[in-house]
N, C-alpha and C positions, 0 to 999 in steps of 0.2 A: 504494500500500500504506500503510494508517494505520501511523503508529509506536507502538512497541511500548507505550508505557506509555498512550498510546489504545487499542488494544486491550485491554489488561486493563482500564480502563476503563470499558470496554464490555461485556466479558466480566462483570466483576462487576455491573453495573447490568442483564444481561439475567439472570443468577442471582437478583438484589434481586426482578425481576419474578416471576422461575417461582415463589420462595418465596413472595412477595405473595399470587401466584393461587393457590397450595396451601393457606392460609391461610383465602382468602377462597371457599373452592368455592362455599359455599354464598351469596355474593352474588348472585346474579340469581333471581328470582322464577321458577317451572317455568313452563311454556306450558299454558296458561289454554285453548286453544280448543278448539272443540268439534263444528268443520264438517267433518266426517273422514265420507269416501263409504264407506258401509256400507249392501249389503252390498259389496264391494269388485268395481269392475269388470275379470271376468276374460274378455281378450285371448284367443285363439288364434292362435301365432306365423305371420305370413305365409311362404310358402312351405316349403320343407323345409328342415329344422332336429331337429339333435339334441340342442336343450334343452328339456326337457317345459315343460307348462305348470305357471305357475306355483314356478321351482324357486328357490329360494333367497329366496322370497316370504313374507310372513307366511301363517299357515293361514288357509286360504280362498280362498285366490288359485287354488289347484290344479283348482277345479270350481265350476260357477256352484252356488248353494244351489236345492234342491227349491222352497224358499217359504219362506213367513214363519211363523213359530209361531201358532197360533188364537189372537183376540186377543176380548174381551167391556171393549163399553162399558160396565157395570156389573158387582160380584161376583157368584158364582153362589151360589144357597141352597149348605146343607151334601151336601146328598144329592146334588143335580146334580153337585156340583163331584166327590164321588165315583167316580159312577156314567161321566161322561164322561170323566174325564180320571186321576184318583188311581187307579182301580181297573183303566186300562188304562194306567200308565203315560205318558201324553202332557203334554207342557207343555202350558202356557196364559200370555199376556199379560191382565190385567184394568188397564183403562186411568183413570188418575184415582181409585185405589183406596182411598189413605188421606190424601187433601186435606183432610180434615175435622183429621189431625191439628195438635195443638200445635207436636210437630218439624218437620211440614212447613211453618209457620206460622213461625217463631222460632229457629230449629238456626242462627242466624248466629253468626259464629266470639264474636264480643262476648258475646251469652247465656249460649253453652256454657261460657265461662272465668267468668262472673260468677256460674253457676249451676251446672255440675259441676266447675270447674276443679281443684277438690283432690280427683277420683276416681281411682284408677288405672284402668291401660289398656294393653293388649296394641298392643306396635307391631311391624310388622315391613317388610323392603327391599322396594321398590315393584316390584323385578324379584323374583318369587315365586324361591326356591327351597324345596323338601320337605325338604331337608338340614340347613337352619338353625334356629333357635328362636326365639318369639319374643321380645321384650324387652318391660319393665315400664315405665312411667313418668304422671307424673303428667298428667291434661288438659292442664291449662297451658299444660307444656312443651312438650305437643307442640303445640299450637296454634299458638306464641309462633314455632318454627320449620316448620311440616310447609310451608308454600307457596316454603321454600329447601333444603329435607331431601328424601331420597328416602324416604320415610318414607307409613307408613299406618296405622290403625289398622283391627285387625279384632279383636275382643273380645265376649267376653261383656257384655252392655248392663248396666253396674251399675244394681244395682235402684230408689236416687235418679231414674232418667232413664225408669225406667217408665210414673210417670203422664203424659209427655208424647209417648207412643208407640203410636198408633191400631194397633189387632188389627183385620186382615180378619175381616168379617163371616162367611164360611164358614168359619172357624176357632172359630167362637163358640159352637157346639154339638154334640153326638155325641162320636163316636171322636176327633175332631179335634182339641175342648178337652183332653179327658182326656188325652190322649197327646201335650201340648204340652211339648217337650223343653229348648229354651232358647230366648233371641233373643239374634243378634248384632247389636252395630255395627261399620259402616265406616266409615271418614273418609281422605280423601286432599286431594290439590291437583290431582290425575288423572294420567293416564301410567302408570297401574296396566296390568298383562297377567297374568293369569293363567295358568298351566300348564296344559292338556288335564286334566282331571279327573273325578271323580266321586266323591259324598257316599253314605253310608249311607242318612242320613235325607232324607225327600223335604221341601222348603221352598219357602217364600214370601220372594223376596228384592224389597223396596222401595226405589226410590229416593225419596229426598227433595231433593236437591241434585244438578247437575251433569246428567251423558247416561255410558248404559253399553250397549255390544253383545254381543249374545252370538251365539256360537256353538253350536250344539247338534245332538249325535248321540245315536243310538240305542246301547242299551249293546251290541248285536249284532253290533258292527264294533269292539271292543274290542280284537280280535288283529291288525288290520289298523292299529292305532295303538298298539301296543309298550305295551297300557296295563300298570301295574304294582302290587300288592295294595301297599297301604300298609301298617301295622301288624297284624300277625294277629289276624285276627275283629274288625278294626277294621273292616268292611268297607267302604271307599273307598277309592281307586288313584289313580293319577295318570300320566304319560306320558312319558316323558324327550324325546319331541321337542322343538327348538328353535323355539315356535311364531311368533318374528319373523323367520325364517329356514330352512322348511323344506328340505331334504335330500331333492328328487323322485329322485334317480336313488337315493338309500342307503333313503328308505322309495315306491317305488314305488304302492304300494297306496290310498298316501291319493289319490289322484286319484279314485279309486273309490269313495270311502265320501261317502252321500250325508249330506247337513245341509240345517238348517233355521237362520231368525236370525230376533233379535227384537233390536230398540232400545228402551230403557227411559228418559224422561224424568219429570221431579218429578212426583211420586206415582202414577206405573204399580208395579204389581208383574209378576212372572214367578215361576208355578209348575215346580220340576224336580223331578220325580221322584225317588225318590232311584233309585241308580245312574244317571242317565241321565247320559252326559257331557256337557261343556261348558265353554268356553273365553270370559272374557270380559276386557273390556279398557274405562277408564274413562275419560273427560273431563270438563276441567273440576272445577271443588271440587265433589269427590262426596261424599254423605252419604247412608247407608242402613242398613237394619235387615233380618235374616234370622230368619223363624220355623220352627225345627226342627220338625218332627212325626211321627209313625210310626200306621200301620192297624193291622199287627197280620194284614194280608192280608184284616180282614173290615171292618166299619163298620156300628153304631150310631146310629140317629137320634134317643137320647133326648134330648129335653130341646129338641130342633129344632122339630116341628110345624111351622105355617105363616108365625111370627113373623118380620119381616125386619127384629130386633133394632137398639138405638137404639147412638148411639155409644159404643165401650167401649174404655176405655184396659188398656194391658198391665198396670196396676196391679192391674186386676181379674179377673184370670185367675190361676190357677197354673201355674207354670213346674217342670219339674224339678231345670235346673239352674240357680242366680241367681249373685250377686256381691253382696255386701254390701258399704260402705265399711268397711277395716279387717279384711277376710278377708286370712289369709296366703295363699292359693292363690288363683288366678282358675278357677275348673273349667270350661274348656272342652274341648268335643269327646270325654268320658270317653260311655262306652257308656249307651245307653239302657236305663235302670233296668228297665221294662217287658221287653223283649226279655230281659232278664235273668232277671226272673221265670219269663217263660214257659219259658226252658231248664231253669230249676228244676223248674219243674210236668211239662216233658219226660220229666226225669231220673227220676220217679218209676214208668215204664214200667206207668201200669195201677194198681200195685200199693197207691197208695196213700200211699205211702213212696219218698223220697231219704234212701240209706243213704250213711254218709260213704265208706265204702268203693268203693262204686259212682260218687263224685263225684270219690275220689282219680283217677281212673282217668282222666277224663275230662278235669281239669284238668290232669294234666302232660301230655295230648296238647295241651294250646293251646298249650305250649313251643314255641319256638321257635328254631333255632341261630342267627340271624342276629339275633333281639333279645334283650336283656337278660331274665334269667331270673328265672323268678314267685316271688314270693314264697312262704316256706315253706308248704305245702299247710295245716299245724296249724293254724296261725296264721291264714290266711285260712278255715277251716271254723268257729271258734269266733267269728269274727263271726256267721256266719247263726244257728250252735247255741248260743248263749248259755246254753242249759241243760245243754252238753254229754251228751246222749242219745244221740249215735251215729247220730241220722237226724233227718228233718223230715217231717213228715207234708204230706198234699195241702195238709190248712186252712191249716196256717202259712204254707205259701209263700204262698197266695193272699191270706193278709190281712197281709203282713209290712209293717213300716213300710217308708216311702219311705227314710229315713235310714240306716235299716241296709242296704238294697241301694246306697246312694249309699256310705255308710263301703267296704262293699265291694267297688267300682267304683273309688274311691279308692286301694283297697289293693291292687287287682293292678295298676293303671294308673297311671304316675308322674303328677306335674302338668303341664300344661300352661302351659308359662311359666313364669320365673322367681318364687320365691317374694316378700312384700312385704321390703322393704327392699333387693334385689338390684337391681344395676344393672345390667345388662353394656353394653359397645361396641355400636353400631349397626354 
């Protein structure tokens, strides 16, 4: 038995440690690799056995995958990409799709700090939760830490960072360009998982850096994966399953629900639908850009014709939503402007006319008991009615500026992220 004042010696020196290691969490650099078997090989247990397959496994383990996502060695014209896959809902892999870009070319961490390092930027915990919010911070920073941080960025692409950010070619004409909604970026050190989910708007997610897989289901098996509506009339959801540790005996069903996967390496894209669900997970320093977009349910080939269009940066496109350096908000994931209109031009039933009355009506059913309540109905009508008339006729809606529908998108919808100069705890 040590004596007593070796033991507290001991005692205090193995306390000096534990405070040390608390101190220095963030000393070791995250694991870098990127040889991770996907899609993952699922077992069938030998003999008889009352534990399902795949139970307490990450998602995926529970049923082999149908196949792999349709995958094209080149983009498809505007209309193909339409008519095959946007207007029936099906992803698509397009392999080696924006190699041409600058970011794919030069996105090394050294650039990014020498060239946007003073932008801000949306970061949020590497293990997704829907409950938290994101935080603000400068490039730099996070650069300076994210390969010892559990830390990512996913952000609206400040607009400085556009000209060096190649637009798929099927986005470059019709319904596509027009109703191009935002881009985002990602940034990690990898070890990223996302939550079971689904987006309103259907997009093009690129990688540029690192390897991403994904997971992907049909929105038809929705109930059979607990999924849950996000923000009302936000239309996207997400799944409270634990997808590094499925629960087969408490959600039985996913065994059943069939998938599809695709792996994504520097400069593949993948098309998702929007609502379609999908779960993905990152390796390696990842870096990627997402182009929101919406149809409208129909599709427009002006301005398409036979051209198979030369290279064109996001700089020369319009966005609906951007990021200026020096905006107090970063506006991400507020409703699509368009979509909005058209509920406008809805509301006018035939007649011609959206009377304020007939929108009061309309508006406090978006209320909702479980979210924070809308702002005064007055107050948000005298946005669109700026001449306070008491209605809006068909033409206004249809020719109304973009900004007025954004101020008003603004005003029923909080910010996303904290505003500039706000800090919070990671």
């Amino acid at each position: 038995m040590l004596p007593k004042m070796a033991t507290y010696v001991l005692l205090f020196s193995l306390l000096g440690f534990c405070f040390h290691v608390s101190l220095s969490r963030d000393s070791f650099p995250k694991d870098q690799r990127m040889d991770i078997e996907f899609p993952p090989l699922v077992k069938k247990p030998i003999g008889e056995t009352a534990i399902p397959v795949g139970h307490l496994r990450p998602l995926g383990y529970q049923r082999k995958p149908d196949g792999k996502v349709k995958e094209y060695k080149e983009v498809l014209p505007a209309k193909q990409f339409w008519e095959d896959h946007v207007s029936k809902a099906r992803p698509l892999v397009f392999r080696q799709a924006v190699i041409q870009s600058n970011a794919f070319i030069n996105f090394n961490d050294g650039y990014l700090k020498t060239n946007y390092g003073d932008l801000d930027v949306l970061i949020e915990k590497k293990v997704e939760n829907r409950a938290t919010s994101p935080q603000r911070m400068k490039l730099s920073q996070f650069l300076d830490n994210y390969h010892r941080e559990d830390w990512y960025i996913v952000t609206v692409l400040p607009d400085d960072m556009r000209k060096d950010i190649q637009v798929p070619k099927c986005l470059l004409c019709g319904t596509f360009k027009k109703y191009l909604q935002e881009c985002n970026f990602w940034m990690s050190s990898g070890g990223t998982a996302s939550v079971l989910h689904y987006d309103a708007d259907d997009n093009i997610h690129c990688l540029l850096d690192g390897r991403k897989d994904f997971i992907m289901i049909h929105q038809k098996y929705a109930e059979q994966l607990d999924m849950l509506e996000g923000k009302k009339w936000s239309g996207s959801g997400f799944s409270e399953l634990d997808v590094d540790m499925i629960n087969v005996f408490k959600n039985p069903e996913i065994s059943k629900v069939p998938w599809t996967w695709a792996t994504l390496w520097p400069g593949d894209c993948v098309y998702i639908p929007a609502e379609y669900i999908h779960q993905v997970r990152s390796y390696g320093r990842s870096v990627a850009t997402t182009y929101l977009f919406t149809t409208d349910g129909e599709f427009s080939d002006e301005g398409c014709g036979n051209s198979t269009f030369n290279y064109t940066s996001l700089a020369d496109v319009d966005l609906m939503w951007t990021h200026k350096k020096g905006d107090k908000t970063i506006d991400m994931g507020f409703m699509n402007i368009e979509m909005l209109r058209k509920g406008l031009v809805f509301g006018t039933k035939g007649s011609g006319k959206l009377h304020k009355e007939a929108y009061a009506e309309h508006y406090y059913d978006m209320e909702d008991k479980d979210d924070e309540p809308l702002p005064p109905f007055d107050s948000t009508w005298a946005i669109l009615d700026r001449e306070n008339k008491g209605y809006l006729t068909l033409d206004e809606i249809r020719t109304m500026d973009k900004e007025v529908l954004k101020a008003f998108a603004r005003h029923i919808d909080p910010p996303h992220g904290p505003l500039s100069g706000e800090h919070d705890e990671l």
